[in-house]
Structures are given as C-alpha cells and as structure tokens.
C-alpha positions, 0 to 999 in steps of 0.5 A, a space after each residue: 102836372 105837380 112839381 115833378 116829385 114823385 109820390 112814393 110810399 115805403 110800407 112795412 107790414 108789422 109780419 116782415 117787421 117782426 121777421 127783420 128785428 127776431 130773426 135777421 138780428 136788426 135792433 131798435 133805432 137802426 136805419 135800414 136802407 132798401 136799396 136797388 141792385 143789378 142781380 142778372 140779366 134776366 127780364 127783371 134785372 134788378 132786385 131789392 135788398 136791404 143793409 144797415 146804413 146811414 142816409 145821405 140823400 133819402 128820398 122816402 123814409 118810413 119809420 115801423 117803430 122802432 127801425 127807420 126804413 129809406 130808400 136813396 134817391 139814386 134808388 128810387 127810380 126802379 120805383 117808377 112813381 108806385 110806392 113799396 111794401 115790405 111783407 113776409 112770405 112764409 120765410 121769406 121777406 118779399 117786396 111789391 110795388 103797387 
C-alpha cells in the first residue's frame, strides 16, 4: 500500500490568486502558509487560514507565480489523504477538499 506518503495536492485557482495579491495586499516572491486552526466546537471544528510565513518542515508546496503556497506537516493531517484548492467565491476566499 505505497511508502505511507500521502499524496496531496495544494491547488490555487488564478481567481483566488488574483483575490489574495489585489485585495489581501500579499506581494511577489512571499511564502504563504495554509495552516489548520481550532474555530469552535461545532461539527467541524477546524478551518483553514493563511499567513505570511517561512516553512520549517512543509509537506505540500505549490507555487501560483508569483506566491509560494505550503501546508506544514503538522497541518496536513486535517487533509486526510485528499488534496486542496484555493478558490474564490464572490468575496470570499474558499477552500475545498476533494
């Protein structure tokens, strides 16, 4: 059953790429990391944020010229084996496992 690496995959669509560097202000070569966070205790407890950072142990890393996206390796367990995009819902920036 394979080496035990999951296979994920960090997608960002150019419309949320477009939303993150014109209006969130983030700029050419940045690193952005998509990171796991405790929100509530709701049924789904856990949501996804992101932040300027530098990676210490990254486990996906897709590059949406020009920012560097990456997900730690403590923060893909919330991914379960399925990979993620990044897209943009009217306003909003959206993320969807799949």
């Amino acid at each position: 059953m394979g080496d035990g690496v999951m296979e994920v995959e960090l997608v960002v669509t150019p419309s949320a790429l477009s939303c993150i560097k014109n209006e969130w202000g983030f700029g050419d070569g940045e690193m952005i990391r998509v990171f796991v966070r405790y929100v509530s205790g709701a049924e789904v407890p856990f949501a996804f944020g992101i932040t300027r950072d530098t990676p210490l142990d990254a486990a996906v890393t897709t590059v949406a010229e020009p920012l560097t996206f990456y997900m730690e390796s403590k923060d893909v367990w919330f991914l379960d084996g399925k990979s993620l995009k990044i897209d943009r819902l009217g306003e909003n920036i959206i993320f969807i496992m799949t």
